[in-house]
N, C-alpha and C positions, 0 to 999 in steps of 0.2 A: 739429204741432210736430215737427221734430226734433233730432237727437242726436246727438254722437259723443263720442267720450272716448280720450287718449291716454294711456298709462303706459311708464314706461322707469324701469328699475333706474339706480340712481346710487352713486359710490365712497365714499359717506359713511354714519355712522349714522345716522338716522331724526331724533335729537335735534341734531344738527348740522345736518340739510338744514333742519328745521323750524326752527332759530336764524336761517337767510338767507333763507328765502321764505317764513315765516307772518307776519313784521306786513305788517298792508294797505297799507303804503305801502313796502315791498321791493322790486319791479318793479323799478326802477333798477339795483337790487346785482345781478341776475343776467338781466336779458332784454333784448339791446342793441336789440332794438325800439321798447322804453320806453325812452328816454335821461334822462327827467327826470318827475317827478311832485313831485305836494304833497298833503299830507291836510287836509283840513277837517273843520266839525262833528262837534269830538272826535274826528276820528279815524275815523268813519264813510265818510267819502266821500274820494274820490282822484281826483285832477282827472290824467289823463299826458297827455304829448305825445308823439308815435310820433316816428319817425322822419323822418317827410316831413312834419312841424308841425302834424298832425292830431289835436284834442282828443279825448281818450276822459275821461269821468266814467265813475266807478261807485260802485255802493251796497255796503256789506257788509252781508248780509244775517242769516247769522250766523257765530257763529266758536267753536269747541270748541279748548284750548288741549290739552286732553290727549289727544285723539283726532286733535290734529293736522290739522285741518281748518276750512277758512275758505267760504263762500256768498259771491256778488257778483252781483250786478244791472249791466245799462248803463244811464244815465240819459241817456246823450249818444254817439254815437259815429260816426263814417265808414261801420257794418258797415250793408247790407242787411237788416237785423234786427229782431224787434219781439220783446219777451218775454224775452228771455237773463239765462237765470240760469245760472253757470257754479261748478263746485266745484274746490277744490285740495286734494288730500289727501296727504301723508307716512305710508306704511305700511312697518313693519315686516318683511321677511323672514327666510329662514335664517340670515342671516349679519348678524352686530353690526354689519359694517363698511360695509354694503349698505344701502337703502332703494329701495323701487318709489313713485315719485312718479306717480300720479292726475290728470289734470286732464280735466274732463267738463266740458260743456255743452250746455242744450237750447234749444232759441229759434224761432219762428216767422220763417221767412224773407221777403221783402216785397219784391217785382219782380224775385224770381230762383225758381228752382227748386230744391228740398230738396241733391239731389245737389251745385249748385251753394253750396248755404250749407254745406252738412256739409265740403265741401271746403276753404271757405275754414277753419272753425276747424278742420277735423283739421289743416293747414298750419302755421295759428297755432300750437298746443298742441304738435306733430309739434317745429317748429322751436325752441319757448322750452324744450321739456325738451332737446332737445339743447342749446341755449344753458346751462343750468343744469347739464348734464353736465360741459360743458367748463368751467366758473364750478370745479366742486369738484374734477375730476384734478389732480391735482398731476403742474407740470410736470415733461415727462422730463429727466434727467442729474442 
């Protein structure tokens, strides 16, 4: 199995990042990768479409609303992957105005080598919390 996990500080508070990326079907509002999604069975499963028309499913596996934190499973996806369960978490720092957003996942890679999977999601993770940095700066002037 392996692992990797991205965190990057964001210009908002904790309770505000967690209003645009904790429901399971937010992807759209902030990670121009996912351009479109839809939620199913209640609300459990999230069917996105990437960028380049490629289906991802995912499960929620589970979801803490005060702790700020959601689980997700792939049921379907384009990735090299077997096994991926992946966490998004909204932490708290020194500062009210600040949050360190979390995003981990561990998965069994499958016709690549670990280096090669750990790569592609640190990219993934690397890039969508930038994507969600620039979602909550408030334009200059």
């Amino acid at each position: 199995m392996a692992t990797t996990t991205a965190s990057l500080d964001v210009p908002a508070s904790p309770d505000r990042v967690w209003r645009l990326i904790g429901g399971f079907g937010s992807l759209p509002d902030w990670l121009p990768y996912i351009p479109t999604g839809e939620l199913g069975e209640g609300g459990r499963v999230r069917r996105l479409t990437n960028e380049e028309g490629g289906v991802i499913v995912e499960r929620l596996e589970a979801f803490d609303h005060k702790a700020r934190t959601y689980s997700y499973s792939i049921l379907q996806a384009p990735f090299p992957v077997t096994g991926y369960l992946s966490t998004l978490t909204v932490h708290e720092t020194s500062r009210q105005d600040r949050a360190r957003v979390e995003w981990s996942g561990a998965f069994t890679p499958d016709g690549i080598g670990d280096d090669e999977a750990i790569a592609l999601f640190q990219g993934i993770y690397t890039d969508g919390l930038a994507a969600l940095h620039r979602t909550l700066t408030p334009p200059a002037g």
